[in-house]
N, C-alpha and C positions, 0 to 999 in steps of 0.2 A: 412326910407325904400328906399331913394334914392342912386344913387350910388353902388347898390349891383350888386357882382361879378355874373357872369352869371352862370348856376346853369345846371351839366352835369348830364342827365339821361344815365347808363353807357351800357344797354343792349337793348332795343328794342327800336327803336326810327325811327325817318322814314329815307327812303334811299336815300342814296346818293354815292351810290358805286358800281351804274350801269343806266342807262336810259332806262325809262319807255319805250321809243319810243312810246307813243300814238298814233302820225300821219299814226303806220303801222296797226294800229288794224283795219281798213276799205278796208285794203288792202288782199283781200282774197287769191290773187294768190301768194304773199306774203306769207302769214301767211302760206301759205299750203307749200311751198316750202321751208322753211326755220323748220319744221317741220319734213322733211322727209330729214334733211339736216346731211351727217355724223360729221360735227361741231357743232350743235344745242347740248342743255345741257336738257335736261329732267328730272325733278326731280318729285318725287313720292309720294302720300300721301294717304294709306291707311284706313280708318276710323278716318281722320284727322292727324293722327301719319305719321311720317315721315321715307322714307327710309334713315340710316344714312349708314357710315361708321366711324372707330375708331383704333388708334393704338391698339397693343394687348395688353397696358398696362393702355388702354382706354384714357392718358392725353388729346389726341384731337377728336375733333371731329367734322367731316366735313358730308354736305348734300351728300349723292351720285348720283352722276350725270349720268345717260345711254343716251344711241342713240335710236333712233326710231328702227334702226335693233333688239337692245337688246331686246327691250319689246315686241317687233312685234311678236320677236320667242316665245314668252309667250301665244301671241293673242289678244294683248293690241292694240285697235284702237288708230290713235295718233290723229283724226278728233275733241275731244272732249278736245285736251291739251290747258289752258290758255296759252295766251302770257304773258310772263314776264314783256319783255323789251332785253335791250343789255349790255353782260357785256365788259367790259372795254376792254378784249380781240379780243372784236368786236360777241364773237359767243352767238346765239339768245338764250334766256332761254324760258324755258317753264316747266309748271306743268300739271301733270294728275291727278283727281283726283279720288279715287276708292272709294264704298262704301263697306262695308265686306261684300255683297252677290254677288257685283262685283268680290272681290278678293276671297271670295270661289268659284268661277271658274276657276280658274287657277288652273297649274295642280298640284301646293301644297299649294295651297290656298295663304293664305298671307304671308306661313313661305319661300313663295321663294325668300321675300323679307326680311326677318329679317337680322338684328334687327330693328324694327319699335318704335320710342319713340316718344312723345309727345311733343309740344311746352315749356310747363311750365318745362316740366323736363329737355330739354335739356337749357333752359334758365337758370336755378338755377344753374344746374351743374358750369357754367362759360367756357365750354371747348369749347366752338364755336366761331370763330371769327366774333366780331358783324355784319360784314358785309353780313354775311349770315345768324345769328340770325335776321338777319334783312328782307332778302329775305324770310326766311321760316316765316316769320308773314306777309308777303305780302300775302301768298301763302295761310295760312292758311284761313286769313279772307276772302279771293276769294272763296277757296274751304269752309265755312261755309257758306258762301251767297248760293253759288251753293245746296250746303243741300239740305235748308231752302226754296229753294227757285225753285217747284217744277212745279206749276200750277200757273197762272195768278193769283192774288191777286182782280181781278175785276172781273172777267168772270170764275173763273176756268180750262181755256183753257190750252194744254199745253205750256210750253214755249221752244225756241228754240235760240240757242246761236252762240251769235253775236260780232263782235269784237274782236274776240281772248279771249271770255271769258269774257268780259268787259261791255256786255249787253246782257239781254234775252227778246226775242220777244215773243208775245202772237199771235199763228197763227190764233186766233178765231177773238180778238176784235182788237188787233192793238197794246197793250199797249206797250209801252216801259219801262223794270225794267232795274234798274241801282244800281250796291252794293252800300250797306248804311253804314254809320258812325255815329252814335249813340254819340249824344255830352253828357257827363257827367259829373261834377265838382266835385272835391276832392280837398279838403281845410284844409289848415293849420290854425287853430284857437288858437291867444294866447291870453294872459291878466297878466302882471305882472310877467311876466318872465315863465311862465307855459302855457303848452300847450294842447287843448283838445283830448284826442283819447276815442275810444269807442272799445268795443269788442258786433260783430256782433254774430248769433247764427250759419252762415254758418262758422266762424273760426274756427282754431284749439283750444286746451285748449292752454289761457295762450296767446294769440296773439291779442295785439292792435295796433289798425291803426287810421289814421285820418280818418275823416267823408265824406261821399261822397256820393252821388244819381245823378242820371240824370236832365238834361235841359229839362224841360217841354214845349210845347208848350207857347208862350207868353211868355218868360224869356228872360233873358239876362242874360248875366254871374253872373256879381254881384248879379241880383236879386237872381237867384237860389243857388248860393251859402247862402244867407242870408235867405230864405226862406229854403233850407235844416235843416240848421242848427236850426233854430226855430222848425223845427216841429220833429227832431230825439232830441235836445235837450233842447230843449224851452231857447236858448240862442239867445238876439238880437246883431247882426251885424254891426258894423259901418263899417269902411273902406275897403274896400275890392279892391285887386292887385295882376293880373294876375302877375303868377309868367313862369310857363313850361309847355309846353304840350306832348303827350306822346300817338300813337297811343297802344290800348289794344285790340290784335285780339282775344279776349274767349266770345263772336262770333267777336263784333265788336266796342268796343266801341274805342274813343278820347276821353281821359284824359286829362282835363282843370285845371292843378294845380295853387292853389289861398293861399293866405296867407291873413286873415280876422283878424279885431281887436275887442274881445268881449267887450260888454258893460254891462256886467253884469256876472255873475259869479256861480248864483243858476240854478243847472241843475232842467231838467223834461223832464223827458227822454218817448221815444215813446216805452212801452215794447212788440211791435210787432216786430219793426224795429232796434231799436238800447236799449235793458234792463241794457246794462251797460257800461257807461262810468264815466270819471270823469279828474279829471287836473292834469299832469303828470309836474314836475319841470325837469329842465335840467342835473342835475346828476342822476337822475332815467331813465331820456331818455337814458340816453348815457350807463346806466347797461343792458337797455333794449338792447340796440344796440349790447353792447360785448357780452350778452346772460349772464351776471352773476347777475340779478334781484334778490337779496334774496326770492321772490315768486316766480320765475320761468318766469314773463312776458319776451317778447320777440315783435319785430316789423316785418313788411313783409320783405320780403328778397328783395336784394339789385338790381332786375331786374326791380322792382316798380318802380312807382312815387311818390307813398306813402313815401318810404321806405327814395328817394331822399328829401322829403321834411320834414321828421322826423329828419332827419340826418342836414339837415339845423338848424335845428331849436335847436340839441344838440351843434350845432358847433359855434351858434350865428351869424349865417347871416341873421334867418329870425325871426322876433318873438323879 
């Protein structure tokens, strides 16, 4: 396992094709003024879905971008827009984000913005250039924090937003909330040239993935990687090697990709959490991959980290 090629997750992954600028988020006159700026880039997110645009022949597909003038004429405050950061162009980005009884106020509701799509869908599609698949998962897991994240979590007070979006105050008790990142581990498990995937009860028919849960309080990577997999397959874990990581805004989690070596090989499976898995060989993987399984199986699509380290592991880089 030494020596291995570095390992490209090809669609959401974090950015780097614009600056955060963090230093400006404290800076109010700033952020207000940059804001109400006819160069500032405002992008739109209505019950998390996003304003696009598209050729009429749909091959691309870009975020669309308005002024503060544009959405003003709607009656869209800009006082409640995240700060982004700065794009390369130099001009400031920002998001708004609306709830559907927000946007049934407008004076056609949310269709003044269509077509409004979804994260996961415009990621599949492939028609977005990553660099802005990447900005709209910034955007998303900002605006799902924001949701979510309503009244003080200590006091019930409400909260009031701070930093260009980057921090919400509790005006009652004082607390300081800050979006979270939810660490989770999804591991490649092989033994003898075969690799473990399961099929969860939330998937589609006929769709296996490798195994994955959350870092529980008191874990460490390896630990929870080797204690997941004990308890969804009562398989014990030896070695275990960070491999990729992989921010996943549906709300919010980091994808910790791991590749683990089993020490044993008789499943017992949790049938709450995971009722069916078992060890898939490398030309099975790889039918799974083309989509021509004689059953019909198939893996997650290719925006995953899942999907990246199935695919490793058809290709013999990991496992």
């Amino acid at each position: 396992m030494t020596d291995r090629p570095q390992l490209i997750i090809p669609h959401i992954t974090a950015q780097t094709a614009f600056d955060r600028a963090a230093e400006k988020r404290r800076d109010t006159e700033w952020l207000d003024t940059q804001r109400a700026s006819p160069e500032a880039r405002l992008f739109l997110l209505i019950d998390l879905k996003f304003a696009i645009r598209s050729d009429p022949d749909r091959s691309k597909t870009r975020l669309r971008p308005f002024t503060a003038r544009e959405l003003g004429s709607v009656g869209l405050e800009m006082a409640g827009a995240s700060f982004l950061g700065i794009a390369e162009d130099g001009a400031p980005l920002f998001a708004l984000c609306l709830s559907p009884s927000e946007a049934a106020r407008l004076p056609d509701g949310a269709e003044t913005f269509a077509p409004l799509v979804d994260l996961r869908t415009l990621a599949n599609q492939g028609e977005m250039p990553p660099a802005e698949l990447t900005l709209a998962a910034q955007m998303r897991g900002l605006a799902a924090w924001h949701a979510t994240n309503r009244c003080c979590s200590r006091c019930g007070g409400k909260l009031e937003l701070r930093e260009g979006g980057w921090r919400l105050d509790c005006w009652a008790c004082g607390q300081l909330h800050f979006p979270r990142s939810d660490p989770a581990v999804i591991m490649l498990i092989t033994q003898n040239g075969q690799c473990l995937m399961g099929h969860e009860p939330r998937f589609q028919d006929n769709m296996y993935s490798v195994l994955a849960g959350f870092v529980e309080p008191g874990d460490d990577i390896e630990t929870a990687v080797r204690r997941e997999i004990m308890e969804e397959a009562g398989i014990r874990v030896g070695r275990v090697e960070y491999v990729a990581s992989q921010p996943w805004p549906f709300p919010h989690q980091l994808m910790i990709g791991c590749w683990g070596e089993a020490l044993n090989s008789d499943l017992t499976l949790d049938p709450v959490e995971m009722p069916e898995a078992r060890w898939f060989g490398r030309e099975e993987v790889r039918q799974m991959l083309d989509k021509v399984h004689p059953r019909g199986h198939f893996v997650p699509p290719p925006l995953s980290i899942s999907h990246m380290l199935i695919r490793a592991f058809a290709d013999g880089v990991l496992g």
